[in-house]
Backbone as numpy.savetxt, mean C-alpha at the origin, in Angstrom:
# Nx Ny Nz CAx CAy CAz Cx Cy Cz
-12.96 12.73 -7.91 -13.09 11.30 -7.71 -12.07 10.58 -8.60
-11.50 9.59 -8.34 -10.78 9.08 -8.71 -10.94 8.40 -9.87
-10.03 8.08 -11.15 -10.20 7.31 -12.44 -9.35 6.68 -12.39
-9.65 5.20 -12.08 -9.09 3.90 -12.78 -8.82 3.68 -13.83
-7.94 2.97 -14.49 -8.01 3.02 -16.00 -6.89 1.64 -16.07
-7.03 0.57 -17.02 -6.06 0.05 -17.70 -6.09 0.11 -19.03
-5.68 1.05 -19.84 -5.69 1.38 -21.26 -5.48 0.00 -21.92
-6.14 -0.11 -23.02 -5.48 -1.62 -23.86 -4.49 -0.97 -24.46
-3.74 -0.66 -24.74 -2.38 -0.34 -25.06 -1.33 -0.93 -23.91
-1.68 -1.47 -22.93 -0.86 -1.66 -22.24 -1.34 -3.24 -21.24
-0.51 -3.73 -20.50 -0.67 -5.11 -19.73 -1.89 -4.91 -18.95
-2.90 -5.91 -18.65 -3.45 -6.09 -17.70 -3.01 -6.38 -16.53
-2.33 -5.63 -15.29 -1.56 -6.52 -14.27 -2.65 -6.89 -13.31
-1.89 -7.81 -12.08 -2.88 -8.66 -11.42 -2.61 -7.85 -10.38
-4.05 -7.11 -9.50 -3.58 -6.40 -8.11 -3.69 -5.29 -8.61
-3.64 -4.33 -9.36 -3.44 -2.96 -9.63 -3.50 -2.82 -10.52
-3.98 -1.22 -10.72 -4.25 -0.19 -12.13 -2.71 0.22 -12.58
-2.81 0.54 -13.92 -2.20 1.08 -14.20 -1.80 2.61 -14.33
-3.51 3.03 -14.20 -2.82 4.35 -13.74 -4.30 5.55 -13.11
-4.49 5.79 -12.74 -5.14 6.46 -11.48 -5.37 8.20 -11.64
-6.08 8.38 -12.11 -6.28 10.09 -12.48 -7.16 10.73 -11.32
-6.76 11.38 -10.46 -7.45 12.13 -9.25 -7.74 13.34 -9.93
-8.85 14.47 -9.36 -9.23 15.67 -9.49 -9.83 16.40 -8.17
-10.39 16.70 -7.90 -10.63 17.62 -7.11 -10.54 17.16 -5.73
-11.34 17.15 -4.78 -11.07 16.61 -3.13 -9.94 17.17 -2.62
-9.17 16.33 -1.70 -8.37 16.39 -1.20 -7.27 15.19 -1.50
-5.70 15.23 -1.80 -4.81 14.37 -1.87 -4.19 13.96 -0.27
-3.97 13.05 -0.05 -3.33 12.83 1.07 -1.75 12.21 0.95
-0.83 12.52 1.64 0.67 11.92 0.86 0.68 10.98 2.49
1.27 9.80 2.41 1.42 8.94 3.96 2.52 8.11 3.94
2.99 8.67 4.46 4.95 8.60 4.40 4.94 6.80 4.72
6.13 6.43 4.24 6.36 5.09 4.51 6.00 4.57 5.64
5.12 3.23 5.85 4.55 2.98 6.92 5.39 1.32 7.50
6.15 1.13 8.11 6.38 -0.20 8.48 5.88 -0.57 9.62
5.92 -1.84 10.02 5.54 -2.81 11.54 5.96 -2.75 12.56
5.32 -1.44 12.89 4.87 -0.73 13.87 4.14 -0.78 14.55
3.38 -0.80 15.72 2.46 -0.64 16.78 1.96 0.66 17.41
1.13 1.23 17.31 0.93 2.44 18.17 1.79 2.31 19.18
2.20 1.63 19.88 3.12 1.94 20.89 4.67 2.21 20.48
4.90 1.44 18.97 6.38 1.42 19.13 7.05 0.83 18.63
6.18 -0.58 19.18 6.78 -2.16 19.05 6.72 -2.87 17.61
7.84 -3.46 17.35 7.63 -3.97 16.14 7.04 -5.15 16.95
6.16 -5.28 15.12 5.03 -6.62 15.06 5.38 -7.36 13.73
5.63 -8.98 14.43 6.16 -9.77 13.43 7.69 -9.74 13.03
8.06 -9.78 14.18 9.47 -10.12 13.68 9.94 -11.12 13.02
10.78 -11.09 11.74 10.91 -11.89 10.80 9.80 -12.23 10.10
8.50 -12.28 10.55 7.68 -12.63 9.24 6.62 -11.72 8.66
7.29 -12.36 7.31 6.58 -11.30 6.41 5.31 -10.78 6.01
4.61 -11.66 6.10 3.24 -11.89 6.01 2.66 -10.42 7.84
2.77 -11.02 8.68 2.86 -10.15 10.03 3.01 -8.99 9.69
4.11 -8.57 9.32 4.41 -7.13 8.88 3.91 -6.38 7.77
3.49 -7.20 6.95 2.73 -6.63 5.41 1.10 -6.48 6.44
0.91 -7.10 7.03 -0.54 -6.96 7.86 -0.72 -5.64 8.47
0.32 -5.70 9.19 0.30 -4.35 10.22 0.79 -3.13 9.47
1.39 -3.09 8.37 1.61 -2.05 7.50 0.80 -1.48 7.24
-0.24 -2.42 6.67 -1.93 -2.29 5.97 -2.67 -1.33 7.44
-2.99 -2.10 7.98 -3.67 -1.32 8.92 -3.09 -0.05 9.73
-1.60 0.50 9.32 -0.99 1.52 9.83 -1.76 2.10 8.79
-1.74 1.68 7.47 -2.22 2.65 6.03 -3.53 2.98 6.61
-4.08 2.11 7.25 -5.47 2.45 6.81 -6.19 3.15 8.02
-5.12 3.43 9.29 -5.19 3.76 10.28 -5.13 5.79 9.80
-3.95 5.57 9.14 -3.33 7.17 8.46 -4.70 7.82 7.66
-5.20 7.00 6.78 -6.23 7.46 5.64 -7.70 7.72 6.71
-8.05 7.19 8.15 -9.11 7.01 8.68 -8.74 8.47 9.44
-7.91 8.85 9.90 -7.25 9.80 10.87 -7.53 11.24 9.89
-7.74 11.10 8.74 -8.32 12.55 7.53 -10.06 12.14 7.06
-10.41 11.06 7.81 -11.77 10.35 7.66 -11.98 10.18 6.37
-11.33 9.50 5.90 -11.31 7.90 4.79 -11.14 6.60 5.70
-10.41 5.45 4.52 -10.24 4.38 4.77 -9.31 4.05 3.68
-8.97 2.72 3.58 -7.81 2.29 3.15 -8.45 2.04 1.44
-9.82 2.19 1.57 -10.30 1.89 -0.03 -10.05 3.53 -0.57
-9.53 4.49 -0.05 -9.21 5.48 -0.30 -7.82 5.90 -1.29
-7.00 4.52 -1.13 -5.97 4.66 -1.41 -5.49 4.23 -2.79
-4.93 5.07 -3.46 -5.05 5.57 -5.20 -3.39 5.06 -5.83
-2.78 4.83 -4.83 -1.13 5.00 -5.25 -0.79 3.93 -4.19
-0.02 2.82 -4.42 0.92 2.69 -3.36 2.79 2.16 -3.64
3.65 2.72 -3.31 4.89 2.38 -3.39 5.36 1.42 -2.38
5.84 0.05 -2.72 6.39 -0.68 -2.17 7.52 -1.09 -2.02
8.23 -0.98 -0.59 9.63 -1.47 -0.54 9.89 -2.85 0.29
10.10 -3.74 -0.58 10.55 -5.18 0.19 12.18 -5.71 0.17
12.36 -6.30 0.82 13.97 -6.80 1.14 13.91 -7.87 0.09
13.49 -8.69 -0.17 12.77 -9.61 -0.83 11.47 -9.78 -1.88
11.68 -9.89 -2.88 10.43 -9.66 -3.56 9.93 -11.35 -3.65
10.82 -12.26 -3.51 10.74 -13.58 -3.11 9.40 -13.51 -2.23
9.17 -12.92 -1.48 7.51 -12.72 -0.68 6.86 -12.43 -1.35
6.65 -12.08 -2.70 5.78 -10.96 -3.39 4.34 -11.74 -2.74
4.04 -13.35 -3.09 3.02 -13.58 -2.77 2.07 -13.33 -1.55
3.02 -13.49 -0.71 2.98 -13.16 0.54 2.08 -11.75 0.78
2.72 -11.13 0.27 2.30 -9.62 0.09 1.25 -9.57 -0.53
1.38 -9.79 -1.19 -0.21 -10.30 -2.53 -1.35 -10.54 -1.65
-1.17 -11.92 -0.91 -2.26 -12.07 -0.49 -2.59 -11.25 1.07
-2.57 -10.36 1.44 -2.43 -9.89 2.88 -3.01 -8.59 2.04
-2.18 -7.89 0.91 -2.88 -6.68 -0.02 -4.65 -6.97 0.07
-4.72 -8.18 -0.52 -5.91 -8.39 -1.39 -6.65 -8.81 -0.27
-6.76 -8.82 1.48 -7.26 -8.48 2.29 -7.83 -7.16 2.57
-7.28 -6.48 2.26 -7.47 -4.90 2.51 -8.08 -4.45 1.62
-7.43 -4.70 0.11 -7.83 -4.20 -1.10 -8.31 -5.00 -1.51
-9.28 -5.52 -1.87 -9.60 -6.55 -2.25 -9.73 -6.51 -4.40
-9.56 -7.27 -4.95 -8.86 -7.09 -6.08 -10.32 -6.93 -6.63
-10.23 -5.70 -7.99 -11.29 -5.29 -8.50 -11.32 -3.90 -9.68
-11.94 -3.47 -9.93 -11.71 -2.35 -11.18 -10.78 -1.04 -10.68
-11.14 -0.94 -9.70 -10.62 0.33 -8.76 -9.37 0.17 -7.62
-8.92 -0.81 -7.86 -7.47 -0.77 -6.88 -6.24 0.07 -7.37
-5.73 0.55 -6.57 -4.23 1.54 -6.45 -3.32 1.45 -7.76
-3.03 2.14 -7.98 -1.38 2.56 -9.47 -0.82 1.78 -8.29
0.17 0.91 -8.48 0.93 0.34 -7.33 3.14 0.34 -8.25
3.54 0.25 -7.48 5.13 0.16 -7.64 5.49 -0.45 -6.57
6.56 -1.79 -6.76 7.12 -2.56 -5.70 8.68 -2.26 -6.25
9.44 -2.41 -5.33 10.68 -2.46 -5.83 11.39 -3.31 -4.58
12.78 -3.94 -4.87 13.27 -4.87 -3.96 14.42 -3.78 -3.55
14.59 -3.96 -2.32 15.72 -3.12 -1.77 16.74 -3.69 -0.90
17.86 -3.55 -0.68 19.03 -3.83 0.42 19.10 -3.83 1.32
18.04 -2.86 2.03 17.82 -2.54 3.26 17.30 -1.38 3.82
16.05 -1.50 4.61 15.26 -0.33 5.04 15.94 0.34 6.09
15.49 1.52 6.95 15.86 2.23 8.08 16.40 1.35 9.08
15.58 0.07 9.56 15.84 -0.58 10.53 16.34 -2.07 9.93
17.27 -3.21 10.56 17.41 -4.27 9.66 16.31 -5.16 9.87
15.43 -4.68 11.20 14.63 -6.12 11.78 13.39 -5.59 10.73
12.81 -4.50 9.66 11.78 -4.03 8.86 12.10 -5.19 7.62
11.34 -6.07 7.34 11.13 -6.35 5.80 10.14 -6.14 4.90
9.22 -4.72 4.85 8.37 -4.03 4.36 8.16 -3.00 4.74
8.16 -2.23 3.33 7.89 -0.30 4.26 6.95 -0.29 2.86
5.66 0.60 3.17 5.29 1.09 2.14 4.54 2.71 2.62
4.41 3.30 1.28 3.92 4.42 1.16 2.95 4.86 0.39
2.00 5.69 0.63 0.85 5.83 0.15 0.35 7.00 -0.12
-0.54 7.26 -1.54 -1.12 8.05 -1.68 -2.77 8.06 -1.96
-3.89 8.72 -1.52 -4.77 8.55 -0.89 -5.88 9.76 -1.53
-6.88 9.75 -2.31 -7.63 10.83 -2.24 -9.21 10.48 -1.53
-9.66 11.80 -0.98 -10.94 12.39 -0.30 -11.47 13.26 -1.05
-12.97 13.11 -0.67 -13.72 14.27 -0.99 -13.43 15.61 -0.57
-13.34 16.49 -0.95 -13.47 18.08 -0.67 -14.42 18.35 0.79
């Protein structure tokens, strides 16, 4: 089961742990997920908010498909074109995750450009289950 932790030695951040100790179960790794559609189709073109939505529910689509859910999810790496959205992102996260003792080790980083140019969010996830 998973351990939350923000050591006082270190920042309280807003949205996420600092660091996340898994043990036994199962780990799940869930490759970068962007705004995508089961069919294909990107969703939300140009906006950001749209695409941080449908990201979420690709995540939580991936974590349900090993029978979890998206409160499953222990790690997440974020790639934005823009961190200028962060809020954006923030609040669409804290839909899913809703902010609390036990939310994700998280990493955002701003990037140049994803696989596709019309993507302005990819993220990736790591996820533990019970055994």
């Amino acid at each position: 089961m998973p351990l939350h932790q923000n050591p006082p030695t270190l920042a309280t951040p807003p949205g996420y742990t600092q660091l996340v100790e898994v043990s036994g179960g199962r780990t799940i790794y869930i490759a970068g997920q962007v705004a995508l559609d089961a069919a294909g189709k990107l969703v939300g073109p140009g906006d950001l908010a749209a695409q941080t939505e449908q990201v979420f529910r690709n995540l939580d689509l991936a974590v349900r498909a090993r029978g979890g859910d998206v409160s499953n999810i222990f790690k997440l790496t974020t790639y934005m074109l823009d961190v200028g959205g962060l809020q954006t992102f923030r609040q669409v996260r804290d839909r899913f995750i809703p902010p609390g003792p036990e939310v994700p080790a998280s990493t955002l980083v701003q990037v140049s450009a994803l696989f596709r140019p019309e993507f302005l969010i990819e993220i990736e996830a790591m996820a533990w289950l019970p055994a």
